[in-house]
C-alpha positions as CSV (number, residue, x, y, z in Angstrom):
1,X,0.0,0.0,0.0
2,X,1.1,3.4,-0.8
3,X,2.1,5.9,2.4
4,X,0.1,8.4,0.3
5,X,-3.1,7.0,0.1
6,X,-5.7,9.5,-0.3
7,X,-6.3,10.8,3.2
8,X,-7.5,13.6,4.7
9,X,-4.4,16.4,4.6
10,X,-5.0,17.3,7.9
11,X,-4.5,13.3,8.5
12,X,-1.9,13.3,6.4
13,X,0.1,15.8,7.2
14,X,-0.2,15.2,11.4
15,X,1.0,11.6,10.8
16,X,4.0,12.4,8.6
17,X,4.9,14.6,11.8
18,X,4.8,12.3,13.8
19,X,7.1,10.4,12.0
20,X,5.5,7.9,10.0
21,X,7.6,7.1,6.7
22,X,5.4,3.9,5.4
23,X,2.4,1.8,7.1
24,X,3.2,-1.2,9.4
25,X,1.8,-4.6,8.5
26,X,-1.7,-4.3,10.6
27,X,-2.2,-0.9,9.2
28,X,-1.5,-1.5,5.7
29,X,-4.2,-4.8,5.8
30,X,-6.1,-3.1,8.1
31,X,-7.2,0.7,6.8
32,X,-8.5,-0.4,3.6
33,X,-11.1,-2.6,4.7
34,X,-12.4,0.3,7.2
35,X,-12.2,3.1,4.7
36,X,-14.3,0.6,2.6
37,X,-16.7,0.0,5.3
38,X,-15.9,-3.5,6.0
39,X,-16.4,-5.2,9.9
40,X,-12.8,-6.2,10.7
41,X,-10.9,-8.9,12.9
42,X,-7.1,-8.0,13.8
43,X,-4.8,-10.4,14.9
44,X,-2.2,-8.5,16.0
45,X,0.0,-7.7,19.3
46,X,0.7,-4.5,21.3
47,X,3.0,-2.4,19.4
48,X,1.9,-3.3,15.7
49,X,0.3,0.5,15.0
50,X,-3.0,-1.1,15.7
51,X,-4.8,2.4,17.2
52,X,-3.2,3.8,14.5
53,X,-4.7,1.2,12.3
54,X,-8.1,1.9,13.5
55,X,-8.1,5.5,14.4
56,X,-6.9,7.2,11.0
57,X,-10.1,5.4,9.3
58,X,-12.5,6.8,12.3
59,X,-11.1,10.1,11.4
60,X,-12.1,9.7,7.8
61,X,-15.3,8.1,8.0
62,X,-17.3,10.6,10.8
63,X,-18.6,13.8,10.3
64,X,-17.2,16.4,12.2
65,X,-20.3,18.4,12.0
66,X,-22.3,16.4,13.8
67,X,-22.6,17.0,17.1
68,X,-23.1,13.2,18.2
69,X,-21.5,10.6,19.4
70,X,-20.4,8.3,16.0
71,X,-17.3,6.7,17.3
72,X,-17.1,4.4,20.2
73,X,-13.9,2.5,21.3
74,X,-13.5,-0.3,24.2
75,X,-10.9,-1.3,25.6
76,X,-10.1,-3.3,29.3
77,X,-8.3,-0.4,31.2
78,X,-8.1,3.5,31.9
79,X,-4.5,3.4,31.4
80,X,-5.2,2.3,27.6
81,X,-8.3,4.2,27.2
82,X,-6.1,7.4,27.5
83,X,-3.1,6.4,25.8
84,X,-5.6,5.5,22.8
85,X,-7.7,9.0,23.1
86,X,-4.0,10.8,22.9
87,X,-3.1,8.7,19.7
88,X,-5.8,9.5,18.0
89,X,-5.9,13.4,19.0
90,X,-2.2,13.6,17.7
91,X,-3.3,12.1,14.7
92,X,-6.4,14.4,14.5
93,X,-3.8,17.3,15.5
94,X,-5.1,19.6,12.6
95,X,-8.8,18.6,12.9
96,X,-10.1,22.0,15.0
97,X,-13.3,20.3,15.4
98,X,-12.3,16.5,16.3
99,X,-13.3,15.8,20.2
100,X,-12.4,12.8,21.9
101,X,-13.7,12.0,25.6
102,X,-12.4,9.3,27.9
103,X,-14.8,7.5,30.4
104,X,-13.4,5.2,33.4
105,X,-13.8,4.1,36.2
106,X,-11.8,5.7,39.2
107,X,-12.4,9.5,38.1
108,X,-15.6,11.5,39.1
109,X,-18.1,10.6,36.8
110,X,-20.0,14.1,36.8
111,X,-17.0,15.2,35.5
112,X,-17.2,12.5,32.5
113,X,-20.8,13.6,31.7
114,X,-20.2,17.2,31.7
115,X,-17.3,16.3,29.0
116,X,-19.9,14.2,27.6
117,X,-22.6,17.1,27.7
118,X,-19.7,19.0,24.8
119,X,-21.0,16.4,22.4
120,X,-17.8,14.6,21.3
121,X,-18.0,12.7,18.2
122,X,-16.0,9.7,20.0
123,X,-16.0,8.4,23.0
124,X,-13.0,6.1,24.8
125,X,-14.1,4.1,27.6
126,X,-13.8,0.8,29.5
127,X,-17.0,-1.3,29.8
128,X,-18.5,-0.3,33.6
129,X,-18.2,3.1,33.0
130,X,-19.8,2.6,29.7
131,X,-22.2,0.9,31.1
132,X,-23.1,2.9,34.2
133,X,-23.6,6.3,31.4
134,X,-25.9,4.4,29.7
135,X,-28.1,3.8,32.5
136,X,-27.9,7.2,33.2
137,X,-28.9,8.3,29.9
138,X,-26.0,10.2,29.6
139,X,-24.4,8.7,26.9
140,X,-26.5,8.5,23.9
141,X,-25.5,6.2,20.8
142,X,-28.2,6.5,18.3
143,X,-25.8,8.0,15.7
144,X,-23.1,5.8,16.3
145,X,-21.4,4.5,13.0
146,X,-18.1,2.9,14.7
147,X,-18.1,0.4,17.2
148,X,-14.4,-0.7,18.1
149,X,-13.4,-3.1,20.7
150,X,-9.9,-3.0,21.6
151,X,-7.5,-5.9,23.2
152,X,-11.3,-8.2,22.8
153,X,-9.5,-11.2,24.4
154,X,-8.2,-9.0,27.8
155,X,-11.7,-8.1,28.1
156,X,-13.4,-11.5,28.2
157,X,-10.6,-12.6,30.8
158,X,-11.7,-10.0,33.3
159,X,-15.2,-11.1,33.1
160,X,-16.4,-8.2,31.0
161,X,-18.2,-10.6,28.5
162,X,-21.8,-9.0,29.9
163,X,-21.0,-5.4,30.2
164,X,-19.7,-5.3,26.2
165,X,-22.6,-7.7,25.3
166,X,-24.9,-5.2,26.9
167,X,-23.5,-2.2,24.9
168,X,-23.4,-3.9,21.7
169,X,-27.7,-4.1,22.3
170,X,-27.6,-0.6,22.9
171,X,-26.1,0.7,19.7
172,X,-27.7,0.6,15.8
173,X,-27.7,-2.6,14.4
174,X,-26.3,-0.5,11.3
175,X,-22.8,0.1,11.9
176,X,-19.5,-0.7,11.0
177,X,-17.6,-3.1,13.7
178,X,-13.8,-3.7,14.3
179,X,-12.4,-5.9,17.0
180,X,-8.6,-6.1,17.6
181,X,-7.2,-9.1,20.0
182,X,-3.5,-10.1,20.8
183,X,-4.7,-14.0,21.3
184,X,-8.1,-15.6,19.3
185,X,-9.8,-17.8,21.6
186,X,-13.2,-19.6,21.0
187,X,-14.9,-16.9,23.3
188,X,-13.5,-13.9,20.9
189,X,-14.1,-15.6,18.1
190,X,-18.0,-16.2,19.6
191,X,-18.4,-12.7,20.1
192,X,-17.2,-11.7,16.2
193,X,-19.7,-14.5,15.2
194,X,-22.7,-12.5,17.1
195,X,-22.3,-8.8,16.1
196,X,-20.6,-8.9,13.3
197,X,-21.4,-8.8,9.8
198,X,-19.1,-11.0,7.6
199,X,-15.6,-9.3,8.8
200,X,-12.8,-9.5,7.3
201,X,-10.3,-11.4,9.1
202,X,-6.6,-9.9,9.4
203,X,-3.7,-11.4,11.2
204,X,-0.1,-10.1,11.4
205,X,1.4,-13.0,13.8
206,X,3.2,-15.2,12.3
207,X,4.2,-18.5,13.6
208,X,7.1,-16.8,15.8
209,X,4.5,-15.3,18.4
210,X,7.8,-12.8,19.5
211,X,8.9,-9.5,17.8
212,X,12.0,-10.5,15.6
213,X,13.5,-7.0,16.3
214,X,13.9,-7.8,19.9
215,X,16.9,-9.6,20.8
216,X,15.9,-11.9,23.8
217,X,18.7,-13.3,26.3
218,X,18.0,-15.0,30.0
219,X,20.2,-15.3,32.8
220,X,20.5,-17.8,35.7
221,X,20.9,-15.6,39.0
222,X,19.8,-17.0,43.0
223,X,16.8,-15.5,43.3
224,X,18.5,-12.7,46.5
225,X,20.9,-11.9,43.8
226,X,18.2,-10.6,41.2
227,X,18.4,-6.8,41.9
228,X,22.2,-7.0,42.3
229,X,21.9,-8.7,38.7
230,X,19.2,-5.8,37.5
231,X,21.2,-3.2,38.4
232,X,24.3,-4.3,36.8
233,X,22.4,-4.7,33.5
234,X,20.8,-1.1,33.7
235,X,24.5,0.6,33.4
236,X,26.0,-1.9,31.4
237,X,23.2,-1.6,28.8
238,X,22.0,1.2,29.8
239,X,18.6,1.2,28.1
240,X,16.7,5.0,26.9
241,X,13.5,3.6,28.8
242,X,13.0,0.3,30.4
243,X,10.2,-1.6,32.1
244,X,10.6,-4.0,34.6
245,X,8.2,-6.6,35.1
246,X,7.2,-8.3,38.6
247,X,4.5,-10.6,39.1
248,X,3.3,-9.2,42.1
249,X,2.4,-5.8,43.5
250,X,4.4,-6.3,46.8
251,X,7.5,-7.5,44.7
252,X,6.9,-4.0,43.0
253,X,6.9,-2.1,45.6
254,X,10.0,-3.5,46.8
255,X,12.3,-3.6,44.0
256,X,11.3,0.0,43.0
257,X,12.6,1.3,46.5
258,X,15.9,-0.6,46.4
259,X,16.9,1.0,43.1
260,X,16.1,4.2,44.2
261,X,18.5,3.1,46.8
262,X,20.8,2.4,44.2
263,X,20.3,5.9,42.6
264,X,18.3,4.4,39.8
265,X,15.5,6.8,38.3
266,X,12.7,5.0,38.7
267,X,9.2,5.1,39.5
268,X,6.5,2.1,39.9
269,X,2.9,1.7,38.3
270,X,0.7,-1.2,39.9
271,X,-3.3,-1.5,40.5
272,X,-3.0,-0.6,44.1
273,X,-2.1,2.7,43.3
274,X,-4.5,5.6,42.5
275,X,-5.4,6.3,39.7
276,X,-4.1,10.0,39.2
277,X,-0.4,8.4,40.4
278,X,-0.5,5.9,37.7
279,X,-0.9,8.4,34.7
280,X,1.3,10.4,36.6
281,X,3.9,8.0,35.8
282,X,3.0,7.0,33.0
283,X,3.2,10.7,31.6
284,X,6.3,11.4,33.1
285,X,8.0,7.8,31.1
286,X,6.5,8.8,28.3
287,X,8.0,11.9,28.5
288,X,11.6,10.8,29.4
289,X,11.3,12.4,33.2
290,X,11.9,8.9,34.5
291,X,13.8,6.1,31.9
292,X,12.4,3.3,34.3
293,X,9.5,1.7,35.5
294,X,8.2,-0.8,37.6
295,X,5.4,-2.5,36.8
296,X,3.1,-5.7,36.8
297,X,1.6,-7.1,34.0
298,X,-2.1,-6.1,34.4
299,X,-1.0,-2.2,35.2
300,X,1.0,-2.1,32.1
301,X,-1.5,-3.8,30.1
302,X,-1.7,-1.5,26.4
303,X,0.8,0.3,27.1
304,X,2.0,1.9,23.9
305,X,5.5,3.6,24.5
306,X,7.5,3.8,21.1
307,X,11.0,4.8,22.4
308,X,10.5,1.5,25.4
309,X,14.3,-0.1,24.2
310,X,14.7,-2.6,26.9
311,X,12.2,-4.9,28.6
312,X,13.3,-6.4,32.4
313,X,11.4,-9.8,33.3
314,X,12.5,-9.9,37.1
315,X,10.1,-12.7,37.6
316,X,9.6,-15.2,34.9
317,X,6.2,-14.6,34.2
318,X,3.6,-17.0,35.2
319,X,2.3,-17.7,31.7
320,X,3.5,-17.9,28.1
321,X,1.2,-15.1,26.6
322,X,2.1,-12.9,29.5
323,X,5.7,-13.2,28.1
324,X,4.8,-11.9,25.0
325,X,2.4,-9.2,26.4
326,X,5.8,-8.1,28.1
327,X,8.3,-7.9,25.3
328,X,5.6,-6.7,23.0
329,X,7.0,-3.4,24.4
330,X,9.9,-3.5,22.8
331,X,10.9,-3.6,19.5
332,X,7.8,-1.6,18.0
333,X,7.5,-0.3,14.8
334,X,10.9,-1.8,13.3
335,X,13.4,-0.2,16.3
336,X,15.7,-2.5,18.1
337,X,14.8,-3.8,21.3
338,X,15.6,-6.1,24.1
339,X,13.9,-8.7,26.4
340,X,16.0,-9.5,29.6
341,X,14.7,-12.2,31.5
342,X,16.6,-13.4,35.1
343,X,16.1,-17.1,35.8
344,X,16.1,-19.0,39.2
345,X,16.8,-22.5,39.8
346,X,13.3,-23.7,39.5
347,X,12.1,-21.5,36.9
348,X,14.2,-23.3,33.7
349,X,11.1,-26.0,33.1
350,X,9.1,-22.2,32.3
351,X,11.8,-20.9,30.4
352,X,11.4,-23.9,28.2
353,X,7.5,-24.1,27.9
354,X,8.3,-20.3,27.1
355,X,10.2,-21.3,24.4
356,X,8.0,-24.1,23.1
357,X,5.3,-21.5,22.4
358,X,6.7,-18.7,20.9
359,X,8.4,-20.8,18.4
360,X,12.0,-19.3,19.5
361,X,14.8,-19.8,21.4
362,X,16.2,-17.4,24.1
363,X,19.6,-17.2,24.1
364,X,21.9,-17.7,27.5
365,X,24.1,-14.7,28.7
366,X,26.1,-13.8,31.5
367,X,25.5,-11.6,33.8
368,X,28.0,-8.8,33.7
369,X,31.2,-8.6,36.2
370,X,30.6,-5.8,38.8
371,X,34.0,-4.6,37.3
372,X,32.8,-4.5,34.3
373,X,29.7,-2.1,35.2
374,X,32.5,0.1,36.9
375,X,34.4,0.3,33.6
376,X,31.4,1.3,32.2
377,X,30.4,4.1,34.5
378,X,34.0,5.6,34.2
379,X,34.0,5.8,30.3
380,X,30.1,7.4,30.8
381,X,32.2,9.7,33.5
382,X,35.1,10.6,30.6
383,X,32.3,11.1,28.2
384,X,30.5,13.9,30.7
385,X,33.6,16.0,31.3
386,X,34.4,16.1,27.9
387,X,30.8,17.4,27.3
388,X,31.4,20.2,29.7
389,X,35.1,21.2,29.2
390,X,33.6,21.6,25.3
391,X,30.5,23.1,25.8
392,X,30.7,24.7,29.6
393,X,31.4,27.7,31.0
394,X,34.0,26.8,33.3
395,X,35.6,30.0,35.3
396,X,34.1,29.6,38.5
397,X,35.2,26.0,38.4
398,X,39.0,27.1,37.0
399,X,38.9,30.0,40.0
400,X,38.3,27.5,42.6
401,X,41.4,24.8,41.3
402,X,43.5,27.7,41.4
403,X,42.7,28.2,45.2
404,X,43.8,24.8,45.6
405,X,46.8,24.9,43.8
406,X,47.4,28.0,46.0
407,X,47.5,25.0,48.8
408,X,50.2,23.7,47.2
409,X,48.0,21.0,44.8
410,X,49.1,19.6,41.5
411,X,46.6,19.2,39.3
412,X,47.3,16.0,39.0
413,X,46.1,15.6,43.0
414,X,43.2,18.0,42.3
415,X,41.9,15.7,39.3
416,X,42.5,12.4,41.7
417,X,40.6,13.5,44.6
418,X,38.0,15.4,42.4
419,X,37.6,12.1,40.5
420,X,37.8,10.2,43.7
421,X,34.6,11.8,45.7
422,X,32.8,11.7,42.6
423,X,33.2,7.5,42.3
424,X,32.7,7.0,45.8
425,X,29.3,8.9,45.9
426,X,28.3,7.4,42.8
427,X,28.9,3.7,43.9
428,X,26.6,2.2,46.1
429,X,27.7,-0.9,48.6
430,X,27.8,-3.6,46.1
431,X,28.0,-7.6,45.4
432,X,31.8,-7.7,43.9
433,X,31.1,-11.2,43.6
434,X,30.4,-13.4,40.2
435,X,26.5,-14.0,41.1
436,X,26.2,-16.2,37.4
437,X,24.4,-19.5,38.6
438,X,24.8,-22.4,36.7
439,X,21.6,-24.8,36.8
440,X,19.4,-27.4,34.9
441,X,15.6,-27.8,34.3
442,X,14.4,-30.3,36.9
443,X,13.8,-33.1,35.2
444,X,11.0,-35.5,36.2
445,X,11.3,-39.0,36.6
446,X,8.4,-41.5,36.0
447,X,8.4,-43.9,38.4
448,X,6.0,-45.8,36.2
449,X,2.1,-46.6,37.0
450,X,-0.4,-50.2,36.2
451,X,-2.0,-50.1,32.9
452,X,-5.1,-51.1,32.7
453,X,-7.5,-53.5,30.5
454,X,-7.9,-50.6,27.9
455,X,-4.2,-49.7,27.8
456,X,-4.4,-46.6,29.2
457,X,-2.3,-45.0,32.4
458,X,-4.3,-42.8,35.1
459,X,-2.6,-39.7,36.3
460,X,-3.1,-37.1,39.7
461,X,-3.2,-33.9,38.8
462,X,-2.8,-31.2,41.7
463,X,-5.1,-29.0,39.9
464,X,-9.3,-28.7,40.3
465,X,-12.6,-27.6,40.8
466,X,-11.1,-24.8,43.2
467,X,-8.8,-23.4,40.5
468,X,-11.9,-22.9,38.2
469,X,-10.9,-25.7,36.0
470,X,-12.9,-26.8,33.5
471,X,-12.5,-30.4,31.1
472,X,-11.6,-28.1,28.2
473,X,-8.7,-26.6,30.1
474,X,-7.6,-30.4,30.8
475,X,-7.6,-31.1,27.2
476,X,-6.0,-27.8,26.2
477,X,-2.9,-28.2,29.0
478,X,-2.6,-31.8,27.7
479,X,-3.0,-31.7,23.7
480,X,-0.9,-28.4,23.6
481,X,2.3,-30.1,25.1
482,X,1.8,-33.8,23.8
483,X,0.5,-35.1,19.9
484,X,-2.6,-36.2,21.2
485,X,-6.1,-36.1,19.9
486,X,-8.5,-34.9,22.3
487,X,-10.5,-38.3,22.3
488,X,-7.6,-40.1,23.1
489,X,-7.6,-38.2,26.6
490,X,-10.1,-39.8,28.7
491,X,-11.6,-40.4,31.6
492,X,-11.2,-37.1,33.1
493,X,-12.3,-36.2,36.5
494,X,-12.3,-33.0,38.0
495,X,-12.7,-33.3,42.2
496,X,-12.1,-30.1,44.4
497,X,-8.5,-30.0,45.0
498,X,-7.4,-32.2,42.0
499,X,-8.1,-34.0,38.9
500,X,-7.8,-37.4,37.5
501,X,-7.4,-38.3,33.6
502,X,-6.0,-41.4,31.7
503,X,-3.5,-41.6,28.4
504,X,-2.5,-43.9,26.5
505,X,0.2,-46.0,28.1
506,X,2.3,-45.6,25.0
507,X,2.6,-41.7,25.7
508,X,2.7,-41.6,29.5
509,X,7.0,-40.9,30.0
510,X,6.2,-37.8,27.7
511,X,2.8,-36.6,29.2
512,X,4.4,-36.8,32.2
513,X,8.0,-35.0,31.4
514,X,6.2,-32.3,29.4
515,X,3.4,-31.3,31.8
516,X,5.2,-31.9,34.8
517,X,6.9,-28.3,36.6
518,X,4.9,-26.2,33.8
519,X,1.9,-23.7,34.5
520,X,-2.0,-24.7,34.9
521,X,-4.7,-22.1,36.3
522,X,-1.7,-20.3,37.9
523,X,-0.2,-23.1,39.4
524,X,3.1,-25.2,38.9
525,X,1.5,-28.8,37.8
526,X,2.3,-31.9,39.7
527,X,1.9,-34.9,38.0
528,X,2.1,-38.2,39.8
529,X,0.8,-41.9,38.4
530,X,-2.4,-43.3,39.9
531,X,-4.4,-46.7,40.0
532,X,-6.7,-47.6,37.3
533,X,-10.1,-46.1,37.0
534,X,-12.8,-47.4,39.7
535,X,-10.5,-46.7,42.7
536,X,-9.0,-42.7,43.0
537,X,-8.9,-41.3,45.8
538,X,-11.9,-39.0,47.1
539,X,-10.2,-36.3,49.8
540,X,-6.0,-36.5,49.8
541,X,-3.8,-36.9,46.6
542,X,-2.4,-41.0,46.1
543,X,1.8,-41.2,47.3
544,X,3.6,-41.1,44.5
């Protein structure tokens, strides 16, 4: 597709400032189909141009002279909903008339309806607060042309199936629909089937689930030796922005406050935080005011940040898509990027489920000496002075050496201790030590189990009715890692605390090396061989 492709000048000229030079892969399938009126499915992760992808045909299509509401765009978080609303105003930077309103949760909702009341011709929002301004007859869709649901499959995850069911009844049956989603499970694709019209189906991942621009290493560190092996990262590579990702809020919390110990600028984003501190943050990353952050995955969840260069998984995270959620950060729009991820002992069996579903292998480093971050701090040192002895006024400072060569100094002494108290105030107390680990994936030996008439072998499963397990999660955890047919997993019963399912016996060394130590509901599966069908146990998990 052309860059020039008939657009708007307005449109055209606002994205050419902001850089664009030719359309990514989602926008170029993508804005087509939407100028043309088509319903669309996109396929695509964070960081493809998608709001780009959507937004420059919303632009086109309503009429800024109508003052009603045309445009409507869901997405699963306030965080998103404004990043999106500011994409789209920069595009619609030389549109005098475009207005764009945000609705969420968390923020006074009379001030939402008297932004409302201004008659914006789109509207950003997540689905309760949708929701609660239609009840209110506030928010009224009877012109609407667009409907856009954004990050579909996040949505359905946090249980907001009912809400966007609910405003899809409230809005004209004649519209145009477009629904983007980073994953395409049965429940997304249930919702296209329902409201909408024939779409056109797009999809820009490929069988490598990662971004090929991001280079993606992992290194084995004791788990008390993480932050020691963070920090010496952060100088060595010394990242324009970096996130950091934790798996919990608390772990958050923490790690933020011992780099800023270290002198690390840093703030933290996480859902216990209010609201006005989170974009707080956010604004001041985006802006460069702070080059890291500290987040968990849900709190970072859409975030959009071009000039991200490095992303830090502190904790492995707890599932594969989550992974690529994370180092969808980096890497966007063809720039370089990089996905660091530090590895306990215990935590290779999820490097290598990891690896089996992105389709890619992540490459071993070392972590860097604590000699070698020092080297790298002095030659960032030499690099500053220069700066200033070629671009500084410097009397005051010349005045004051030649006071202390009046104390009978040599320059040569001055430069030392100069240099001297500007190391040691730079350096915090540090691990001088070589914290590299050197490990192995547990691996998980079968101590075999009776076949029965059938030829099939039962298993325990530390996973049930408690986790919200369901048989289709059984067979999905089972004929994702092994080459079974679903049919040929039987048997399956799901009790409170655990479940019980049968395999062919021919397959049971691999079912249980390959689901053993890896991820189910949240939890690290344990697999252990049980009697034949008939006789399981009905309160406490069999010895192994």
């Amino acid at each position: 597709m052309e860059f020039n492709i008939g657009l708007r000048q307005e449109i055209q000229k606002a994205v050419e400032e902001m850089g664009f030079v030719a359309w990514s892969e989602i926008q170029e399938q993508t804005i087509p189909l939407l100028l043309a009126g088509k319903d669309v499915i996109g396929h695509s992760h964070t960081g493809t141009g998608k709001t780009a992808a959507y937004g420059i045909p919303i632009l086109e299509r309503i009429d800024f002279d109508l003052e009603a509401v045309q445009a409507l765009i869901i997405c699963p978080t306030r965080e998103l909903a404004v990043q999106i609303r500011e994409e789209i105003m920069r595009i619609a930077k030389y549109m005098e008339k475009c207005r764009i309103v945000t609705v969420y949760g968390g923020d006074p909702i009379q001030n939402q309806i008297y932004a409302i009341k201004k008659k914006p011709q789109i509207i950003v929002g997540t689905p309760g607060r949708t929701i609660d301004l239609l009840d209110r007859k506030v928010l009224k869709l009877e012109r609407l042309q667009i409907m856009v649901l954004d990050e579909a499959d996040e949505m359905l995850k946090m249980g907001f199936q009912e809400d966007i069911e609910k405003i899809f009844q409230a809005i004209p049956a004649e519209r145009q629909t477009m629904m983007f989603s980073a994953t395409m499970p049965r429940s997304v694709m249930g919702l296209a089937k329902s409201y909408m019209r024939e779409p056109e189906f797009v999809k820009v991942i490929g069988e490598e689930q990662t971004n090929s621009d991001v280079s993606q290493f992992y290194y084995k560190v004791k788990r008390e030796n993480k932050t020691e092996a963070l920090y010496r990262l952060l100088n060595v590579y010394h990242p324009k922005l970096s996130l950091i990702f934790c798996n919990t809020k608390a772990k958050v919390d923490e790690l933020t406050q011992e780099l800023l110990d270290r002198g690390v600028n840093c703030d933290k984003i996480h859902g216990d935080l209010p609201q006005t501190t989170r974009l707080d943050v956010l604004k001041k990353f985006h802006n460069g005011i702070i080059d890291v952050m500290v987040a968990t995955d849900v709190a970072a969840r859409g975030l959009d940040i071009r000039e991200v260069e490095a992303v830090f998984n502190y904790d492995v995270p707890e599932k594969a898509d989550y992974y690529v959620h994370r180092i969808g950060r980096t890497g966007r729009m063809g720039d370089a990027g990089y996905s660091f991820t530090l590895v306990s002992k215990g935590e290779m069996k999820e490097i290598e489920e990891i690896e089996r579903i992105i389709k890619a292998k992540i490459k071993k480093r070392t972590i860097p000496t604590y000699d070698k971050v020092l080297d790298v701090k002095n030659d960032k040192l030499i690099q500053q002075v220069q700066d200033l002895v070629a671009h500084g006024d410097l009397d005051k400072e010349y005045a004051i050496m030649n006071k202390m060569i009046a104390f009978n100094l040599t320059e040569d002494q001055i430069i030392a201790g100069l240099l001297k108290m500007i190391i040691r105030e730079s350096t915090v107390k540090a691990n001088e030590a070589d914290i590299n680990e050197e490990f192995e994936a547990k691996k998980f030996v079968f101590g075999g189990a009776p076949v029965d008439n059938a030829g099939l072998v039962r298993f325990h499963l530390n996973v049930g009715k408690q986790d919200n397990l369901v048989v289709s999660d059984v067979l999905d955890f089972i004929c994702g890692k092994v080459k079974l047919q679903r049919r040929e997993v039987q048997n399956i019963a799901i009790l409170t605390e655990f479940t019980f399912f049968s395999v062919p016996a021919a397959v049971k060394e691999e079912v249980y090396g390959k689901l053993s130590g890896t991820r189910l509901k949240g939890k690290i599966a344990k697999l252990s061989p049980s009697k034949p069908l008939g006789r399981e146990w009905t309160a406490h998990p069999p010895r192994a």
